[in-house]
MMTF fields as JSON, N, C-alpha, C and O atoms, coordinates in Angstrom:
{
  "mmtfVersion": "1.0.0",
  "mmtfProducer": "UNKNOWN",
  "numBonds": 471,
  "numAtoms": 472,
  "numGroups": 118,
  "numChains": 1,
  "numModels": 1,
  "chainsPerModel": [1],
  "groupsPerChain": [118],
  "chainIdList": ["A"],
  "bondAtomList": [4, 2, 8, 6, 12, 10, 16, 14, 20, 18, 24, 22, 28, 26, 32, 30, 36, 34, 40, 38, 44, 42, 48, 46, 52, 50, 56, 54, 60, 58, 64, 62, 68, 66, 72, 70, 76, 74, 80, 78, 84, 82, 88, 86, 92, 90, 96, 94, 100, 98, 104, 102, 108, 106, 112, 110, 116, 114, 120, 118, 124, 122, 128, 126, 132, 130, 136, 134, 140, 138, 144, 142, 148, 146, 152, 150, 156, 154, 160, 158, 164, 162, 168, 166, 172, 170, 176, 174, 180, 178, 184, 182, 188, 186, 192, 190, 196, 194, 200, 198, 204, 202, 208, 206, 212, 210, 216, 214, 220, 218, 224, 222, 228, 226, 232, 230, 236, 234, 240, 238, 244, 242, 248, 246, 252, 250, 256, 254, 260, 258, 264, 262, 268, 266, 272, 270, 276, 274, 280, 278, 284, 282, 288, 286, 292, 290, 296, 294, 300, 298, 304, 302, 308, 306, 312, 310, 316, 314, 320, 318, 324, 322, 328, 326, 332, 330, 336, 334, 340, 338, 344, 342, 348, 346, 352, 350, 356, 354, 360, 358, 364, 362, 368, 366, 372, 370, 376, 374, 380, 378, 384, 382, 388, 386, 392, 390, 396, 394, 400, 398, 404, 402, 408, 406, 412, 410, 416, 414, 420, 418, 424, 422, 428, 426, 432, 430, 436, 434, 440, 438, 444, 442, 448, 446, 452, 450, 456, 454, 460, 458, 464, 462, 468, 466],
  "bondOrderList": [1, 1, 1, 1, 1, 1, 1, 1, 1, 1, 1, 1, 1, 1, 1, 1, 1, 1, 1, 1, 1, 1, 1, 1, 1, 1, 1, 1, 1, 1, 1, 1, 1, 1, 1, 1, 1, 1, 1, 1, 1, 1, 1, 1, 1, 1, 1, 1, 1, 1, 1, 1, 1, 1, 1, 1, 1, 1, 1, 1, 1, 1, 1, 1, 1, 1, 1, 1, 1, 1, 1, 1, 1, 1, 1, 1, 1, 1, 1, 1, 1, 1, 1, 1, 1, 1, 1, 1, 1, 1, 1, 1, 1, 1, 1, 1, 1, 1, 1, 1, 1, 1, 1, 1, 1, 1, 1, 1, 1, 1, 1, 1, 1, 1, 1, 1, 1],
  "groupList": [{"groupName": "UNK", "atomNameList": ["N", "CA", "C", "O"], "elementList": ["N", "C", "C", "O"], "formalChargeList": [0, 0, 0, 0], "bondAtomList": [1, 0, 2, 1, 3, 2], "bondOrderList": [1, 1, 2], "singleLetterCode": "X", "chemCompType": "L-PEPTIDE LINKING"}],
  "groupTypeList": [0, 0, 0, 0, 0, 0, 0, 0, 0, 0, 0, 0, 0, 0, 0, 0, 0, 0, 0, 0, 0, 0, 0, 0, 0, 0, 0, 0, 0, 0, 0, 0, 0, 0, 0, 0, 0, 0, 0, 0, 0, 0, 0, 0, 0, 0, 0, 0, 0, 0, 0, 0, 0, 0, 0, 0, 0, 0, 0, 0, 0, 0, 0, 0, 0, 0, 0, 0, 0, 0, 0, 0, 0, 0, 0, 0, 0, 0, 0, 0, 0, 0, 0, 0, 0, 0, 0, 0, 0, 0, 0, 0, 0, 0, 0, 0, 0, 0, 0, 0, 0, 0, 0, 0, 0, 0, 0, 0, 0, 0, 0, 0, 0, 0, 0, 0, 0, 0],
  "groupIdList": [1, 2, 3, 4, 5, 6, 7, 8, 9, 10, 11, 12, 13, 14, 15, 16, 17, 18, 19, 20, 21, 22, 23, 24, 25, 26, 27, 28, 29, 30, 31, 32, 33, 34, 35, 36, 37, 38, 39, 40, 41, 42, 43, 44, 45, 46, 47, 48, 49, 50, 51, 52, 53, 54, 55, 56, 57, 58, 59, 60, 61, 62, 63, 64, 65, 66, 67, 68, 69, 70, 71, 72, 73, 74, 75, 76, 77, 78, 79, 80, 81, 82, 83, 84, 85, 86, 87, 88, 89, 90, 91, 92, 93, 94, 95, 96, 97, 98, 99, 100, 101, 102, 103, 104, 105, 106, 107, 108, 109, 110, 111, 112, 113, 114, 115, 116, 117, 118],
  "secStructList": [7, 7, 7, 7, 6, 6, 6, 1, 4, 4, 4, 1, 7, 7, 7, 1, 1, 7, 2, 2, 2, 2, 2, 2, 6, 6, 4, 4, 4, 1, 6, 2, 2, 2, 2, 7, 6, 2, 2, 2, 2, 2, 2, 2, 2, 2, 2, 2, 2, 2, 2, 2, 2, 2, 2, 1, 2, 2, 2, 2, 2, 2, 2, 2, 2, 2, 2, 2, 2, 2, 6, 6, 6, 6, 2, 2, 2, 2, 2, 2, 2, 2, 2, 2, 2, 2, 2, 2, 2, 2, 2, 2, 2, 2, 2, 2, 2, 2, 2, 2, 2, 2, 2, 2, 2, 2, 2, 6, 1, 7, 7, 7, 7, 7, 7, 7, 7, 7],
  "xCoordList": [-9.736, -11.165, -11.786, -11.257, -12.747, -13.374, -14.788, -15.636, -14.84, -15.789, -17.74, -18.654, -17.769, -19.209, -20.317, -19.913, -21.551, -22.217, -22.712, -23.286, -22.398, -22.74, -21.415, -21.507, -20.238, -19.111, -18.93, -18.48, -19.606, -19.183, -20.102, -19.908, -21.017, -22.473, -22.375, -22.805, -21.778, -21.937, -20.946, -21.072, -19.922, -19.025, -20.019, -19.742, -20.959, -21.633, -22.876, -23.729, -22.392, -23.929, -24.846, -24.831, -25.86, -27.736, -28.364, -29.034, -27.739, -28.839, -30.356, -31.276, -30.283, -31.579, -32.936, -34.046, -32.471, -32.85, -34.169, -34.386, -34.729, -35.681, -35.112, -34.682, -35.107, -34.056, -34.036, -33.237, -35.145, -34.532, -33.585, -32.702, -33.561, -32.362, -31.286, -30.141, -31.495, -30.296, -29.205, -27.984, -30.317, -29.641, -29.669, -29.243, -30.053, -29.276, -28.234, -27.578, -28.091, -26.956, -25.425, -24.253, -26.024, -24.861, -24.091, -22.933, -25.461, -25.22, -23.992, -23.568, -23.217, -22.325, -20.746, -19.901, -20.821, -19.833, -20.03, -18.982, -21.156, -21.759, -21.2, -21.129, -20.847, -20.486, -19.193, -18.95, -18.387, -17.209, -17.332, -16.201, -18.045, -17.948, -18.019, -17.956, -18.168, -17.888, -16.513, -15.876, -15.939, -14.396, -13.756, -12.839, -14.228, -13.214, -14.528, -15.112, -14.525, -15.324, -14.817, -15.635, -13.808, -13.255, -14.257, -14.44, -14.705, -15.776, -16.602, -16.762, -17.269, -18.58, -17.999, -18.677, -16.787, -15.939, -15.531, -15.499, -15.014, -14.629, -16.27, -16.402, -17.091, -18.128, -19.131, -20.013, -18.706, -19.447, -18.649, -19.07, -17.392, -16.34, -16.972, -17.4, -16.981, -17.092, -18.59, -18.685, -19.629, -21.205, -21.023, -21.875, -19.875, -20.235, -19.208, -19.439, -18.088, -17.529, -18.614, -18.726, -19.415, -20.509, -21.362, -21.492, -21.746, -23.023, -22.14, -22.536, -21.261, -20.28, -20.056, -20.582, -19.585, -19.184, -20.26, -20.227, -21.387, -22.869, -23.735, -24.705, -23.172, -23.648, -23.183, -23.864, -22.087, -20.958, -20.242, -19.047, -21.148, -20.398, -20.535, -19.74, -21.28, -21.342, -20.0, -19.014, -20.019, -18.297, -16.907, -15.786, -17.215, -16.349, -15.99, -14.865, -17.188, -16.863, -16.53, -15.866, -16.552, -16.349, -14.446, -13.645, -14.349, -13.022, -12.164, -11.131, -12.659, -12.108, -11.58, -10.618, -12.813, -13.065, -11.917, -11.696, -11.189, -9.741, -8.842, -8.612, -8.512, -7.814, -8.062, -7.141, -9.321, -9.415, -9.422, -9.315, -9.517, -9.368, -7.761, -7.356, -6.776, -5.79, -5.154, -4.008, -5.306, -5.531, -5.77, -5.088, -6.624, -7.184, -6.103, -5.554, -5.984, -4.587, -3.478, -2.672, -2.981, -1.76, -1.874, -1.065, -3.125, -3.154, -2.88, -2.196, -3.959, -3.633, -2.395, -2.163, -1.842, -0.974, 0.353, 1.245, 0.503, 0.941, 0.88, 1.719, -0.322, -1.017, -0.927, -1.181, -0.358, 0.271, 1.772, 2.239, 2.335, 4.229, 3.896, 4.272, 3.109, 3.645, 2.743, 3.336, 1.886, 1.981, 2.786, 2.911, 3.535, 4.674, 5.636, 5.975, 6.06, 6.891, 6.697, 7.753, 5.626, 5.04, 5.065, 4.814, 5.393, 5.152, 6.667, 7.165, 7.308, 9.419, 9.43, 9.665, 9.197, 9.318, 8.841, 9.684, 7.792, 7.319, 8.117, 8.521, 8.631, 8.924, 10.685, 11.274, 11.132, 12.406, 12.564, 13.553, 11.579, 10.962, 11.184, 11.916, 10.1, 10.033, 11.518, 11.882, 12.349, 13.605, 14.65, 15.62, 14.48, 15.484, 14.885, 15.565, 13.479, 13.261, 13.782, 14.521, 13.369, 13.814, 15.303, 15.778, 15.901, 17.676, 18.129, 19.271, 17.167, 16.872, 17.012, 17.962, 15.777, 15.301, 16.353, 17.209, 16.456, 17.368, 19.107, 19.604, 19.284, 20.297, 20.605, 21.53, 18.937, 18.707, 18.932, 19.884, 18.162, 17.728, 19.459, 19.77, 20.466, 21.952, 22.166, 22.167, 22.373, 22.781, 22.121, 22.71, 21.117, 20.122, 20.381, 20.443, 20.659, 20.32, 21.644, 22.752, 20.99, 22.227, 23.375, 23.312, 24.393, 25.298, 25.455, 25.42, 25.632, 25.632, 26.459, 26.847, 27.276, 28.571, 28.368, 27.456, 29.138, 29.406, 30.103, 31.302, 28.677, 29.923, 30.974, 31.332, 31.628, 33.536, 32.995, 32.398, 33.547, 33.3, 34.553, 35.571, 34.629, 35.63, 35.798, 36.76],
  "yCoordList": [49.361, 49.278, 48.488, 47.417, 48.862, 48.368, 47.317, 47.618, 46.659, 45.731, 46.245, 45.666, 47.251, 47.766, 46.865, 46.245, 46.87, 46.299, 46.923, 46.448, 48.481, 48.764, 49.002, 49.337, 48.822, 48.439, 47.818, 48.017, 46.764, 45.504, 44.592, 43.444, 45.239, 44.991, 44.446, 43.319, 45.259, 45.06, 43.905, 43.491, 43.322, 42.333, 41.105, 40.065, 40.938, 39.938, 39.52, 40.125, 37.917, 37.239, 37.291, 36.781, 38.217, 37.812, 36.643, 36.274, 36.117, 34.855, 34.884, 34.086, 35.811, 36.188, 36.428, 36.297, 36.945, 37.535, 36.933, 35.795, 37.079, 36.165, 35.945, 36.882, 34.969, 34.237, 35.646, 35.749, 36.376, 37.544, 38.065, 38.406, 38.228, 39.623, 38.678, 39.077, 37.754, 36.983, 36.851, 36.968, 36.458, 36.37, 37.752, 37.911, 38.818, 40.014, 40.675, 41.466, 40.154, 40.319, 39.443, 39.622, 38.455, 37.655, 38.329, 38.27, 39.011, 39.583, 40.327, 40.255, 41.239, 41.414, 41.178, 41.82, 39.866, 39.18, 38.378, 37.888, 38.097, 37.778, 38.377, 37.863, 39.259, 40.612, 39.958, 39.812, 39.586, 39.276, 37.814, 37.663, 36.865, 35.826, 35.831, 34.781, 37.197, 37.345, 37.514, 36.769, 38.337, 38.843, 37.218, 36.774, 36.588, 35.353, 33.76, 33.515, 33.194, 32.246, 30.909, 30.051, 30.904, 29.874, 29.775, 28.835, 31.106, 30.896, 29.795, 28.905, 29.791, 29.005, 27.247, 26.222, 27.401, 26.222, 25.667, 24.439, 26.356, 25.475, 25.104, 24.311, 26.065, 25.913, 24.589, 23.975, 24.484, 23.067, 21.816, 20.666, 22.252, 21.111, 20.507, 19.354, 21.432, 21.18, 20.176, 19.088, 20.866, 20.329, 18.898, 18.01, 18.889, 17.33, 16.443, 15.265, 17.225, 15.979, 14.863, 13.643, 16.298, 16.18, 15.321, 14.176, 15.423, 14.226, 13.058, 11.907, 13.233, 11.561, 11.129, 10.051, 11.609, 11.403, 10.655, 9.613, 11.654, 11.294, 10.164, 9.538, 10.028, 8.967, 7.514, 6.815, 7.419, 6.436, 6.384, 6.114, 6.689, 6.892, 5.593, 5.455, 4.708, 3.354, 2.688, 2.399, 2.492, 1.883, 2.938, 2.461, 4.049, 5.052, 4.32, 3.827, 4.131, 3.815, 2.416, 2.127, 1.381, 0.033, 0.04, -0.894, 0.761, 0.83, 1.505, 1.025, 2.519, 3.332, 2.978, 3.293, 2.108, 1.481, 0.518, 0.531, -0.328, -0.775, 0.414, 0.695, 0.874, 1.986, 3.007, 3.427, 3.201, 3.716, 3.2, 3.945, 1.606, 0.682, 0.494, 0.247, 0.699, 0.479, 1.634, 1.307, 3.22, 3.962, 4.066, 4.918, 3.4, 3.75, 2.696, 2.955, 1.544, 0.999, 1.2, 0.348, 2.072, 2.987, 3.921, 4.38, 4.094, 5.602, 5.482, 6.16, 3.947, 3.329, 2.75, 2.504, 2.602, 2.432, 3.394, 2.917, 4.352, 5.978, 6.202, 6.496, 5.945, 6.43, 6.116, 6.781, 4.553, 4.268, 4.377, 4.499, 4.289, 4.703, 5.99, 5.891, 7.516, 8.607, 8.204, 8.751, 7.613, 7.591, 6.996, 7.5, 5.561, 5.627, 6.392, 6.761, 6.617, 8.036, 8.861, 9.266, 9.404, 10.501, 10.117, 10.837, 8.935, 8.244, 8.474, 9.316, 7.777, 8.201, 9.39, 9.809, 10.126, 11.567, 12.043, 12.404, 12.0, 12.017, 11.747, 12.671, 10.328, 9.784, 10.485, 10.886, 10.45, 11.094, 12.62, 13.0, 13.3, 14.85, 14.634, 15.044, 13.733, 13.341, 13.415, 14.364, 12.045, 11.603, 13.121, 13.241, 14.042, 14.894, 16.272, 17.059, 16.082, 17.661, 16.626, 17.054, 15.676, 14.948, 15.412, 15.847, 15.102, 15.061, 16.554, 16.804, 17.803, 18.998, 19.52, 20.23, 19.126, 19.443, 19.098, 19.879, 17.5, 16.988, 18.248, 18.682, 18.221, 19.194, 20.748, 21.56, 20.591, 22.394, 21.99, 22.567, 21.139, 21.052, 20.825, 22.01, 20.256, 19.823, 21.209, 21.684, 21.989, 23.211, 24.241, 25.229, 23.98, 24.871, 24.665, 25.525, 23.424, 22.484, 23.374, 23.759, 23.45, 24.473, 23.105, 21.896, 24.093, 22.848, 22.711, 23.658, 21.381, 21.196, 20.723, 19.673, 21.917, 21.847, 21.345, 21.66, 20.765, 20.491, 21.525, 21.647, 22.418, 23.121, 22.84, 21.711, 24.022, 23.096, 23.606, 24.593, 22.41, 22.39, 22.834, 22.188, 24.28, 24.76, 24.242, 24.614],
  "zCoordList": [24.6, 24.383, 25.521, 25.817, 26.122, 27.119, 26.856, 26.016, 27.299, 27.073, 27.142, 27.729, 26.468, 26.862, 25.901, 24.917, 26.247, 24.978, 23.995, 23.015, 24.355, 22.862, 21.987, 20.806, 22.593, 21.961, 20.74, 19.612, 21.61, 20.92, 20.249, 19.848, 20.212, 19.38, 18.022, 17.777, 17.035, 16.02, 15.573, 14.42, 16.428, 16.091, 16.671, 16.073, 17.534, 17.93, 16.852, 16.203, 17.09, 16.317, 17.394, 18.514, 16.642, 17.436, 16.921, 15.957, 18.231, 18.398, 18.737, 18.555, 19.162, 19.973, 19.37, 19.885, 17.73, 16.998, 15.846, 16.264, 15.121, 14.378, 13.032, 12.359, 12.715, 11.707, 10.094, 9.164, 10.4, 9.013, 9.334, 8.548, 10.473, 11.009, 11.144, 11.355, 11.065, 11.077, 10.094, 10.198, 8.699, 7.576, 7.162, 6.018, 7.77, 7.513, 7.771, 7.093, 9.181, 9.718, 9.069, 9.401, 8.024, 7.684, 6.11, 5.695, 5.487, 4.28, 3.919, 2.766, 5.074, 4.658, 4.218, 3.595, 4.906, 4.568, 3.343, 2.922, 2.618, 1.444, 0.456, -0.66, 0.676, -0.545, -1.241, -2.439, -0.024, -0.432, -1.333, -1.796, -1.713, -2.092, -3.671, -4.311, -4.324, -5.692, -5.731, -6.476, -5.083, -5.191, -4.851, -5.543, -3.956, -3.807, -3.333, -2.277, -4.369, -4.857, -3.701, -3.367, -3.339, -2.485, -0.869, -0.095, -0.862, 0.575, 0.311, 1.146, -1.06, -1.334, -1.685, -1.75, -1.828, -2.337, -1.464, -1.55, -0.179, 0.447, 1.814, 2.746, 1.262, 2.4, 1.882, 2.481, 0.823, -0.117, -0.23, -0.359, -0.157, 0.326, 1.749, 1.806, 2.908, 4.448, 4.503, 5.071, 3.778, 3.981, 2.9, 2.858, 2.148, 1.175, 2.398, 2.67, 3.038, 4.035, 4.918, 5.039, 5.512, 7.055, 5.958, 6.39, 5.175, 5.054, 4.522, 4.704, 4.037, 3.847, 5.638, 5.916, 6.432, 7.229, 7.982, 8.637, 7.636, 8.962, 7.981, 8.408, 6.535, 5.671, 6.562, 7.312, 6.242, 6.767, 8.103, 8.227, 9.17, 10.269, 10.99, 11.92, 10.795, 11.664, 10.902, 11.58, 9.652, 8.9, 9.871, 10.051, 10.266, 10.438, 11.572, 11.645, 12.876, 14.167, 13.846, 14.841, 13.13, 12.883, 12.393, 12.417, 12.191, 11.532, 12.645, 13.112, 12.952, 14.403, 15.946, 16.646, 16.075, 17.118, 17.74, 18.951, 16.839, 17.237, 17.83, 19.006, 16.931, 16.936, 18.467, 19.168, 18.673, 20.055, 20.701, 21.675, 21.241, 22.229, 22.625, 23.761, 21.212, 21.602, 21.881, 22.191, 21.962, 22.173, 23.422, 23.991, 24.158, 25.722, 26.573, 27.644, 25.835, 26.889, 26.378, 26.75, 25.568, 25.698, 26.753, 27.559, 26.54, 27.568, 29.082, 29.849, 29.314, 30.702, 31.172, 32.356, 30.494, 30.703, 30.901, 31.602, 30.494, 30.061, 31.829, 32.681, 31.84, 33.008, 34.797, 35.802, 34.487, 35.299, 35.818, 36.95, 34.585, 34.424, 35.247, 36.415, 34.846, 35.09, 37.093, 38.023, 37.346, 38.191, 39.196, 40.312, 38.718, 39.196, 39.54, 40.664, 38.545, 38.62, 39.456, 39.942, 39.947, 40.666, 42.19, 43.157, 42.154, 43.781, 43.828, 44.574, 43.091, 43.256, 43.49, 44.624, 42.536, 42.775, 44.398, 45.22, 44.62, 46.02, 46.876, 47.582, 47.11, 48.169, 48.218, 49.221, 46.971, 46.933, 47.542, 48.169, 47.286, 48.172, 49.751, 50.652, 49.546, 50.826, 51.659, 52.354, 51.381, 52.237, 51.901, 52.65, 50.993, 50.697, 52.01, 52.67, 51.962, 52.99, 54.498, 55.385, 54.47, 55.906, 56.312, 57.361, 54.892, 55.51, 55.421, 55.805, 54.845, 54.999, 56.067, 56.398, 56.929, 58.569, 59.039, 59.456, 59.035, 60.005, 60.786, 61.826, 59.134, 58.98, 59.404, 59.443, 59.749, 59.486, 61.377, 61.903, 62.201, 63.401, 63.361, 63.238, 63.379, 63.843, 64.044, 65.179, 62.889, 63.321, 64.269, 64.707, 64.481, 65.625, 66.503, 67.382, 66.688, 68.191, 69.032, 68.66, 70.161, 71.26, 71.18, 70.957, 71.5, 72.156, 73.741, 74.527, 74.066, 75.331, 75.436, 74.926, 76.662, 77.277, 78.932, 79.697, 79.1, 80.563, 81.643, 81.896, 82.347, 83.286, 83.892, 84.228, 84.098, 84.51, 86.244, 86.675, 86.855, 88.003, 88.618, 88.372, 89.705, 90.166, 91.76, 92.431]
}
């Protein structure tokens, strides 16, 4: 299936649209919420979290707020080890292509013989 827009029209939300056509466009998935009651259950579960949450969110960040501080110097710290690491790693690259070349140039290198003097 190719990406055309009239393809793929009818799987897209219009945003574009004026809020009737909107909630018309939503109606048919509506249908289904008699056959299975858990849409509306868990969609009333989600909207009673968000206003507890946005009720109580200064206690939320008060309580949190440790927790992400110690969080950020784990991290900095995380952060420095792997950059350590990353410098060994490097420098170990480094001295291994050196003794690479070096090796590669021994065998290239002409040999120099001394003409035999007659």
């Amino acid at each position: 299936m190719t990406d055309h827009p009239e393809t793929l029209a009818p799987y897209r939300m219009p945003w574009a649209r004026d809020p009737m056509k909107q909630a018309r466009s939503l109606t048919p998935m509506l249908r289904y919420v008699p056959k299975n009651p858990l849409f509306l259950i868990g969609a009333a579960a989600i909207g009673v979290a968000g206003v507890l949450a946005w009720r109580n969110r200064e206690k939320i960040v008060e309580k949190t707020a440790p927790m992400i501080d110690d969080a950020k110097v784990k991290g900095q710290a995380l952060i420095e080890e792997a950059k350590a690491k990353g410098e060994e790693l490097i420098d170990q690259a480094k001295a291994t292509s050196e003794a690479v070349v070096a090796k590669a140039r021994r065998r290239a290198a002409p040999k120099t013989t001394v003409p035999a003097l007659h």
